[in-house]
C-alpha positions as CSV (number, residue, x, y, z in Angstrom):
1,X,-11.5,-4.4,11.9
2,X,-8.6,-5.2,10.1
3,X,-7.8,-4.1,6.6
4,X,-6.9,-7.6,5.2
5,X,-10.6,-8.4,6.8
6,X,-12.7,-6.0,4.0
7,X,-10.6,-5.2,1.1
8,X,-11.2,-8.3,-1.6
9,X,-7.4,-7.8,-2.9
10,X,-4.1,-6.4,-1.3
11,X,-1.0,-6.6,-3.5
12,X,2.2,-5.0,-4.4
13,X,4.5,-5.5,-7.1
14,X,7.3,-3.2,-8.5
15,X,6.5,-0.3,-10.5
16,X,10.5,0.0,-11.5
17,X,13.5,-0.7,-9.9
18,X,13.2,1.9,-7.9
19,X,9.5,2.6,-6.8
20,X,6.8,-0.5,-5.1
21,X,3.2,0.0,-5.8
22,X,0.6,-1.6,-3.8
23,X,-2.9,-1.8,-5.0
24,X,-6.6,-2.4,-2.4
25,X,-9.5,-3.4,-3.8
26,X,-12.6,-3.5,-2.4
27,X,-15.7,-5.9,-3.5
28,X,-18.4,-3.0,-2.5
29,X,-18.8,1.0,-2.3
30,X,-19.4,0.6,1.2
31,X,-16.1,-1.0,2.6
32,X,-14.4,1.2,-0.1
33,X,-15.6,4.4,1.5
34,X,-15.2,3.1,4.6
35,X,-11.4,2.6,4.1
36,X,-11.3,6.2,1.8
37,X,-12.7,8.3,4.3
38,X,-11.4,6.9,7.7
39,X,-8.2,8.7,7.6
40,X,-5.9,5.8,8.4
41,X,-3.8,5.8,5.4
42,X,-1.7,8.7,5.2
43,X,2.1,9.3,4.2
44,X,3.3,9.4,7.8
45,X,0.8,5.8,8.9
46,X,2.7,4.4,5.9
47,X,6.0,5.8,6.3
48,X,5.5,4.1,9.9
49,X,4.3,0.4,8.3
50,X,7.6,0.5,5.9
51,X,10.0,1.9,8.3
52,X,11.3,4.5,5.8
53,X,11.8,8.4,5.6
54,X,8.0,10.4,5.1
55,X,9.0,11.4,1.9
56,X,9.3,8.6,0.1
57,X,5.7,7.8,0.3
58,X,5.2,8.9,-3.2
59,X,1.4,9.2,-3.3
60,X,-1.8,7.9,-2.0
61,X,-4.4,7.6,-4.5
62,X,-8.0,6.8,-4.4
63,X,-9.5,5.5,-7.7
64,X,-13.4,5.5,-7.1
65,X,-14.4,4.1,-10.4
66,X,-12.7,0.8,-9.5
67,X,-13.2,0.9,-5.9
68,X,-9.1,0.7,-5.4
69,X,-6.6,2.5,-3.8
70,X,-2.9,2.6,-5.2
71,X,0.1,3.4,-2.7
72,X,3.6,4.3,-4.1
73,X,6.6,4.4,-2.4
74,X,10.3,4.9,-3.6
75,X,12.3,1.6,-2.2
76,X,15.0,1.9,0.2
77,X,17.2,-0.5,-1.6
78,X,16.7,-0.8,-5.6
79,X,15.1,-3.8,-7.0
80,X,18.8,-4.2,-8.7
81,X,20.9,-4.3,-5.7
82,X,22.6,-7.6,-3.7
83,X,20.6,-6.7,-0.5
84,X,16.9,-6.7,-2.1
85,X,15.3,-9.3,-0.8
86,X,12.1,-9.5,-3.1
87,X,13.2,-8.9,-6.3
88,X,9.3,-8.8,-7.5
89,X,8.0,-6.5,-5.0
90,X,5.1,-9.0,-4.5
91,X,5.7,-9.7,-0.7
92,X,5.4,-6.2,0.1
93,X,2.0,-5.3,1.0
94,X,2.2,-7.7,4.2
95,X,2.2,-4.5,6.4
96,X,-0.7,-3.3,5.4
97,X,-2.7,-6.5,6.7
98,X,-3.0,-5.8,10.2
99,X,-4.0,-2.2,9.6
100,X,-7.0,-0.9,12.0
101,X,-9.4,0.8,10.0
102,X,-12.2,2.1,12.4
């Protein structure tokens, strides 16, 4: 199953110039938990996705109150800079679509 198949919302948007958040919803507990305790995202999956260094997969957090997950990740290129090509961060999350989740 793919991610973009059981999460209800996956978008990103910048959180500054230099840092993209991306946020999953989910519309019940049980896709939620599904996604929370499968052990696909990680640093290093999402480091993979982006194409950028480990460590500038900022964090991975799980919010179960809201049933979301936020990713952060320090950009490559600014928000600022000539070679940015989405200014708003909001095509971002496209990655993250295709992702397995088992």
């Amino acid at each position: 199953m793919r991610l973009a198949e059981i999460a209800s919302i996956i978008r990103s948007k910048n959180a500054s110039p230099f840092i993209l958040t991306i946020d999953i919803f989910f519309d019940n507990k049980e896709n939620y938990e599904k996604v929370k305790n499968s052990g696909v995202l990680t640093k290093r999956r999402i480091a993979d996705l982006y194409k950028i260094p480990e460590d500038y997969v900022l964090g991975i957090y799980y919010v179960d109150l809201v049933m979301g997950i936020k990713i952060s990740i320090l950009k490559p290129v600014p928000s600022d800079e000539i070679d940015y090509s989405d200014v708003y961060g909001c095509q971002q999350h496209v990655p993250l679509l295709d992702l397995e989740i088992p």
